[in-house]
DOKOL-37022 format. One record per atom (N, C-alpha, C): residue in three letters; z, x, y; residue number from 1; atom name. Coordinates in pm, 1 decimal, m for minus. Example, Ala and Ser with C-alpha at 12.3 -4.5 7.8 and 13.67 -1.06 7.14 Angstrom:
BEGIN
 residuo       pz       px       py num atomo
     ALA    780.0   1319.0   m569.0   1     N
     ALA    780.0   1230.0   m450.0   1    CA
     ALA    780.0   1320.0   m330.0   1     C
     SER    708.0   1285.0   m225.0   2     N
     SER    714.0   1367.0   m106.0   2    CA
     SER    787.0   1290.0      3.0   2     C
% end
This chain:
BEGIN
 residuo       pz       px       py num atomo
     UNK   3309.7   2006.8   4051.8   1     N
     UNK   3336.5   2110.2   3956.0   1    CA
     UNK   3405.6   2050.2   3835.1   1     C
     UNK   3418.1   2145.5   3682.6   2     N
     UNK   3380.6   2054.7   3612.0   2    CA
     UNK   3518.9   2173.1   3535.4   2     C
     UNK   3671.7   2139.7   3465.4   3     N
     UNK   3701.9   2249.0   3399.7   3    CA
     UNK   3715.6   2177.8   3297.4   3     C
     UNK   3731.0   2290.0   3170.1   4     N
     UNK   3781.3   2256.8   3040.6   4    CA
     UNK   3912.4   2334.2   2990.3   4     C
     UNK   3981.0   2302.1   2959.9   5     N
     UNK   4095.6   2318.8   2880.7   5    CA
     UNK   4143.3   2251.2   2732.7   5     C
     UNK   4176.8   2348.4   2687.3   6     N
     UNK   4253.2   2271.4   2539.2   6    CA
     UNK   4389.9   2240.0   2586.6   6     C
     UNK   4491.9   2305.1   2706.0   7     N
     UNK   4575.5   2238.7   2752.9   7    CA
     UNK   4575.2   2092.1   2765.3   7     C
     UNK   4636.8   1983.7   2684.4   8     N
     UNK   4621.8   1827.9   2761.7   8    CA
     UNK   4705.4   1805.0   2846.9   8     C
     UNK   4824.4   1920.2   2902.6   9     N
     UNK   4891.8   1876.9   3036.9   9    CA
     UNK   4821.1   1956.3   3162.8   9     C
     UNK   4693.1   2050.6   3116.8  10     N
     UNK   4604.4   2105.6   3227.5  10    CA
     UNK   4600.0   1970.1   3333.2  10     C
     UNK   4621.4   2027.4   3410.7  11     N
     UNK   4571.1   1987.3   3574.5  11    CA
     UNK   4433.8   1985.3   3632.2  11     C
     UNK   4386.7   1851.3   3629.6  12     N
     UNK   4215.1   1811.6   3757.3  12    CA
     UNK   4273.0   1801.5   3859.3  12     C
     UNK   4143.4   1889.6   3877.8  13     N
     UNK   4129.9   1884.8   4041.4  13    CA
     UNK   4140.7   1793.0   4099.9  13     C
     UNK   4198.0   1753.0   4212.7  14     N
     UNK   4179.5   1627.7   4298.8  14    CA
     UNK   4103.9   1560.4   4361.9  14     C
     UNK   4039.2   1434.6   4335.9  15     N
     UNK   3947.3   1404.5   4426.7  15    CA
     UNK   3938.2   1395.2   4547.9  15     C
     UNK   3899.5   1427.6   4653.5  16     N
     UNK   3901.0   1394.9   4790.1  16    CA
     UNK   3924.9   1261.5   4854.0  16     C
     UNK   4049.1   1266.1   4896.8  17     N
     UNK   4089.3   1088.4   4952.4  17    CA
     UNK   3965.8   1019.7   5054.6  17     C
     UNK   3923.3    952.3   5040.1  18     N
     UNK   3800.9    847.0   5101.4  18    CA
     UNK   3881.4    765.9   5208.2  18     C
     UNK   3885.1    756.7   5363.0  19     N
     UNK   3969.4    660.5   5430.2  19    CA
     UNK   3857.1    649.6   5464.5  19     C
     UNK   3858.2    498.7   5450.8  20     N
     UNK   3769.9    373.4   5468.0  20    CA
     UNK   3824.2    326.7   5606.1  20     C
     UNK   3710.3    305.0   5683.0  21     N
     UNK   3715.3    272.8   5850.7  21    CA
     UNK   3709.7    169.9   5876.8  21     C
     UNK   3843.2    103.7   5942.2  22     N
     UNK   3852.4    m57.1   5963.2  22    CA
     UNK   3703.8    m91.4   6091.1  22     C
     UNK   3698.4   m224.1   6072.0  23     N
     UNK   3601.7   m314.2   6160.3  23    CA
     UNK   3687.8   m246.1   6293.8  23     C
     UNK   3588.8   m264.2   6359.2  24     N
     UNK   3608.3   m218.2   6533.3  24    CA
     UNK   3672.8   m362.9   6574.1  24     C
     UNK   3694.5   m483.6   6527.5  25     N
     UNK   3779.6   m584.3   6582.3  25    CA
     UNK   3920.7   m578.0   6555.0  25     C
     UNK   3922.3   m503.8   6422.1  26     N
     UNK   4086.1   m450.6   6359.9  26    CA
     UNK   4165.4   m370.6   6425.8  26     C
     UNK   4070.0   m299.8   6457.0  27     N
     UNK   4117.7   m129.3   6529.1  27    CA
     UNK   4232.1   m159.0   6683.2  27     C
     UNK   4311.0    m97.9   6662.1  28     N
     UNK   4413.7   m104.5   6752.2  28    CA
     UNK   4431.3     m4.8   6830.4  28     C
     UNK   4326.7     57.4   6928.1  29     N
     UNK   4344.0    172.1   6978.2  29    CA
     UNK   4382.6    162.8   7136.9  29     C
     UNK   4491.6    287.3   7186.6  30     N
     UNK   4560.3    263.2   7288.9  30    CA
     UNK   4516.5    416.2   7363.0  30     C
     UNK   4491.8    358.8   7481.8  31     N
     UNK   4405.8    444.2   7578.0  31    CA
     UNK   4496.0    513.7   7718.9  31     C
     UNK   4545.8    629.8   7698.5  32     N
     UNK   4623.5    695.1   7810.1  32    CA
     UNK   4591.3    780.1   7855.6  32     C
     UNK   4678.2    806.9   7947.6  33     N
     UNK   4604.7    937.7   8057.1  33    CA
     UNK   4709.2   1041.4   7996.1  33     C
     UNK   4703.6   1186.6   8009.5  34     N
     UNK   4755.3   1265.1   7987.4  34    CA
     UNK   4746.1   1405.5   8099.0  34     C
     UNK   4849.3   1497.3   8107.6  35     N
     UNK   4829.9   1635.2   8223.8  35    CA
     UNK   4893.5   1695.3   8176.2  35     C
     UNK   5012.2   1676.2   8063.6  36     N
     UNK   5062.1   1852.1   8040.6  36    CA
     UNK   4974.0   1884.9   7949.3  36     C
     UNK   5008.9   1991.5   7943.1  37     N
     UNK   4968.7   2121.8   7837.9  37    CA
     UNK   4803.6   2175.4   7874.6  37     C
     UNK   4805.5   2081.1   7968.7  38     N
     UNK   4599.9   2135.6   7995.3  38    CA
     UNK   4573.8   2198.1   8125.2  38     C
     UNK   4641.5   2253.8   8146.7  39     N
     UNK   4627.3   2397.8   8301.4  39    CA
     UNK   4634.7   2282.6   8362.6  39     C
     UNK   4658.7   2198.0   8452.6  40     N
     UNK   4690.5   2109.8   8549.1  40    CA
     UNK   4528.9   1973.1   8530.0  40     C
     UNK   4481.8   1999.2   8432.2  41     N
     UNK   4407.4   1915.4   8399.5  41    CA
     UNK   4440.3   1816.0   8373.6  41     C
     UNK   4348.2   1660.8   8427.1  42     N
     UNK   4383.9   1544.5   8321.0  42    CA
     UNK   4257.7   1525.5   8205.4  42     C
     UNK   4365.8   1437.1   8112.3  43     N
     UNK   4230.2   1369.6   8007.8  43    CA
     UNK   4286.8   1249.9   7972.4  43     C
     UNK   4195.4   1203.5   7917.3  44     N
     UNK   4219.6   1042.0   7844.5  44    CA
     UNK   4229.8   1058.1   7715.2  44     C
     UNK   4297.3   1012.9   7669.6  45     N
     UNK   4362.8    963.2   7524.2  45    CA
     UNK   4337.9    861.6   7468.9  45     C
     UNK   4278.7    840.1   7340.3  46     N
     UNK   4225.6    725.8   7240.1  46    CA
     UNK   4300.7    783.2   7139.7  46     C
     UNK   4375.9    671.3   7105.9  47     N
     UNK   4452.2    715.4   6992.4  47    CA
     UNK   4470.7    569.4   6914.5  47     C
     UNK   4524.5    588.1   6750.6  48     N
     UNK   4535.2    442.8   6665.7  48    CA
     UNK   4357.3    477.6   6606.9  48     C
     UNK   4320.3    508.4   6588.7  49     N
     UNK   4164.5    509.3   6523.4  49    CA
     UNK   4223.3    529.6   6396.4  49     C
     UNK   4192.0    401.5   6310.3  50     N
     UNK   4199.5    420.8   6174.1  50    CA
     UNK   4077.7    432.6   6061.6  50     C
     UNK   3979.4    552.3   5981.2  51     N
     UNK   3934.8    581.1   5956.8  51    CA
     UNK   3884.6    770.7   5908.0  51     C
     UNK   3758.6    743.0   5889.2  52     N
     UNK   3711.5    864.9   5851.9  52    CA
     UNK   3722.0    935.1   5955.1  52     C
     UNK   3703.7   1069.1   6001.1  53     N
     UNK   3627.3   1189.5   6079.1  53    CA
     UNK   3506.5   1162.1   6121.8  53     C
     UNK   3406.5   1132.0   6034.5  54     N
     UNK   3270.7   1120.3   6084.7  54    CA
     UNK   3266.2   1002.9   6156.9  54     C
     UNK   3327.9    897.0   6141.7  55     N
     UNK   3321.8    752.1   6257.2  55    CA
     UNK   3392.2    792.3   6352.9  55     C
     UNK   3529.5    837.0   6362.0  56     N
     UNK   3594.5    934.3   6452.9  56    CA
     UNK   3506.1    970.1   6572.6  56     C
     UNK   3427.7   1111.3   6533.5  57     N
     UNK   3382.9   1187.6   6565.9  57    CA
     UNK   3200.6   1104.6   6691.7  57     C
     UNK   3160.6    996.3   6576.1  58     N
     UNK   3086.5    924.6   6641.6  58    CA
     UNK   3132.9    845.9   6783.3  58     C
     UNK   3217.9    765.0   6711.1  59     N
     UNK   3296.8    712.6   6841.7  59    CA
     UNK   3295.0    761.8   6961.1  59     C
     UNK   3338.4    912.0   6923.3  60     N
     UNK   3367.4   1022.1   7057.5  60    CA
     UNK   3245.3   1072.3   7149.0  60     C
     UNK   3128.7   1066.4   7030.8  61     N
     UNK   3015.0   1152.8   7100.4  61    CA
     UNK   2943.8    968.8   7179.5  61     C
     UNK   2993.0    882.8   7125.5  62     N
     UNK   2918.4    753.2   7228.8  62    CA
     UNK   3000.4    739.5   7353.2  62     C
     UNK   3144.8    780.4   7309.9  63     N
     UNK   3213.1    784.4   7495.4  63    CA
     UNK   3152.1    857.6   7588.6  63     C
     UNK   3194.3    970.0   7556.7  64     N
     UNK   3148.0   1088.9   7610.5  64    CA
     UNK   2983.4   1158.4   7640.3  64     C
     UNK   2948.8   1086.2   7598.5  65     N
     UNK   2759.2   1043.2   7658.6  65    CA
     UNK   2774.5    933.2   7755.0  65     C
     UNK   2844.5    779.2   7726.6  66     N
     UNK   2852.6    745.1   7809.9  66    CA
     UNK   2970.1    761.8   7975.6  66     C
     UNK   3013.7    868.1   7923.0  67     N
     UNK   3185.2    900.2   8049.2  67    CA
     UNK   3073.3   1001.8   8086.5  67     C
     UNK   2982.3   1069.1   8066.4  68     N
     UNK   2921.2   1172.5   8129.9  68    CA
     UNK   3010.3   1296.8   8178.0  68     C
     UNK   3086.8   1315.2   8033.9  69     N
     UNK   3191.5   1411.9   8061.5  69    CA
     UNK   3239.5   1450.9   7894.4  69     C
     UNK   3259.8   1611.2   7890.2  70     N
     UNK   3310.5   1644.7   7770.1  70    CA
     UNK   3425.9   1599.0   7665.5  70     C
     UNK   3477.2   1636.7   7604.6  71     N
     UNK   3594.0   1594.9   7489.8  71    CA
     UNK   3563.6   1656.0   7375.4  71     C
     UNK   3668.2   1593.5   7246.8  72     N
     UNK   3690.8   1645.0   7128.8  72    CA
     UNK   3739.7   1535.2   7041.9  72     C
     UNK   3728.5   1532.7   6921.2  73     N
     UNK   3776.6   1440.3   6836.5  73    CA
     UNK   3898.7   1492.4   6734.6  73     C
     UNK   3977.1   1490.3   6695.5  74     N
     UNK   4052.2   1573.5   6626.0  74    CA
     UNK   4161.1   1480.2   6570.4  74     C
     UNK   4228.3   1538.7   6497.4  75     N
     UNK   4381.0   1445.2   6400.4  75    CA
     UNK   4394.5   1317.3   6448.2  75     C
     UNK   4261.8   1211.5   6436.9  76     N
     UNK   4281.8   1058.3   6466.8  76    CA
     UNK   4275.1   1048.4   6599.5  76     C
     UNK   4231.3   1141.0   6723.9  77     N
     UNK   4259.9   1082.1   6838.9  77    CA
     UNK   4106.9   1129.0   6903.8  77     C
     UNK   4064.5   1081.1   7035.4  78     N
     UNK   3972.7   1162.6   7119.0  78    CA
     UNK   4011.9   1204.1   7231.2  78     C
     UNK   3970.1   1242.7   7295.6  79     N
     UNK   4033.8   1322.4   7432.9  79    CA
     UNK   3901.1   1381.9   7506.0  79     C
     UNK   3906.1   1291.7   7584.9  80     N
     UNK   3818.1   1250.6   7732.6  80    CA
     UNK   3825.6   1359.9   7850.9  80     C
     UNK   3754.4   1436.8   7894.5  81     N
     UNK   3789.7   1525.3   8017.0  81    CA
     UNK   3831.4   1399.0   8125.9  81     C
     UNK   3890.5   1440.1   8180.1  82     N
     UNK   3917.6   1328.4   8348.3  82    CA
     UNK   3982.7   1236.7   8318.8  82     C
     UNK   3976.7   1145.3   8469.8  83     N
     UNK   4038.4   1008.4   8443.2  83    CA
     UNK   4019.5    906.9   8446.1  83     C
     UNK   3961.6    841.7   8283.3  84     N
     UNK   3903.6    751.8   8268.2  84    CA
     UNK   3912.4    618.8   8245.5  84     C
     UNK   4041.7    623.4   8233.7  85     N
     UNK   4087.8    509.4   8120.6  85    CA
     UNK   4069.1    360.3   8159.1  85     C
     UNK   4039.7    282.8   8283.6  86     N
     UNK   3958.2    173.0   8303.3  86    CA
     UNK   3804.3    163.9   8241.0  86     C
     UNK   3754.9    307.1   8260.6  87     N
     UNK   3582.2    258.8   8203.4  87    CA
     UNK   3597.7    307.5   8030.8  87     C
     UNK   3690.2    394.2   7983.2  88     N
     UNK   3649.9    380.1   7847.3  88    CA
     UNK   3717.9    221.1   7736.5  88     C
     UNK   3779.6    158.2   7846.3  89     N
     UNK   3840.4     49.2   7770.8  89    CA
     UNK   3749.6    m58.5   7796.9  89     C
     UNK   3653.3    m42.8   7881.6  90     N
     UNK   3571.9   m140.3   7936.0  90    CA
     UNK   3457.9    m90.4   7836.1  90     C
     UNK   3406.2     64.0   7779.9  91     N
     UNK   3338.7     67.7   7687.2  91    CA
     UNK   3385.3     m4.3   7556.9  91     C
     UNK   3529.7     68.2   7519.2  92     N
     UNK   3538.0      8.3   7416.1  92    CA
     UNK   3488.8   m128.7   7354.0  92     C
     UNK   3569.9   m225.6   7455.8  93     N
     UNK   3538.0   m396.5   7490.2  93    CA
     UNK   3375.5   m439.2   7424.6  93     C
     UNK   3337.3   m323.9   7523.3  94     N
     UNK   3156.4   m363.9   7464.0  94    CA
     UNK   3123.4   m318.0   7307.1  94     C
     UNK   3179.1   m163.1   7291.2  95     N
     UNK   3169.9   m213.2   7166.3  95    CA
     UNK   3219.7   m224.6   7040.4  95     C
     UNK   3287.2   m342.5   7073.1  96     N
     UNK   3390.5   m411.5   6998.5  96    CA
     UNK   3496.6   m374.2   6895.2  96     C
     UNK   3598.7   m280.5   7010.8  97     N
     UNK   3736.3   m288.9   6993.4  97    CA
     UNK   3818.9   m356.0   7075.3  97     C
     UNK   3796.9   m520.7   7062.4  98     N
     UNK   3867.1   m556.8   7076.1  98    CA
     UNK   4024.9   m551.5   7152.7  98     C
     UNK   4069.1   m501.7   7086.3  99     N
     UNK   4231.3   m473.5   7079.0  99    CA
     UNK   4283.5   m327.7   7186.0  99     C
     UNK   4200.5   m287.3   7235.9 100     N
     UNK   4209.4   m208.3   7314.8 100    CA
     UNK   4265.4   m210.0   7442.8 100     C
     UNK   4426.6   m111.8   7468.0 101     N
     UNK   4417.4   m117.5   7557.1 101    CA
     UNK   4426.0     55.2   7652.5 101     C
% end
């Protein structure tokens, strides 16, 4: 969108901040189990993902196809139904985060 003003202390709009998604060898993501707050449920925790939403969000839908089990991607983290956290660090490994534990 496009405004005009004869004001020269008028205010533009802001551009939308762009976070640029480190290499999957950079990425420092730490993998836990979790049980409160989820009716006596567990889940797994990926958290440290530094990047966009949409790589985010990818990330999540390749676990969780391969965990053969639901989740969500949300404020930098994913969250795994169950208890996974040996095979999604063993995914990660493959594909290549490194730094994962």
């Amino acid at each position: 969108m496009f405004y005009y003003s004869t004001n020269p202390d008028a205010m533009r709009p802001e551009e939308p901040e762009v976070v640029e998604t480190l290499a999957p060898d950079r990425q420092k993501l730490r993998v836990s189990i979790e049980r409160k707050g989820r009716g006596g449920k567990t889940a797994t925790i990926v958290k440290g993902f530094v990047g966009s939403d949409d790589d985010l969000n990818d990330l999540a839908k390749q676990l969780k196809s391969r965990c053969g089990t639901g989740g969500s991607a949300k404020d930098g983290e994913i969250i795994i139904q169950g208890e996974l956290k040996e095979k999604i660090v063993t995914l990660l490994q493959q594909l290549g985060y490194s730094n994962s534990k």
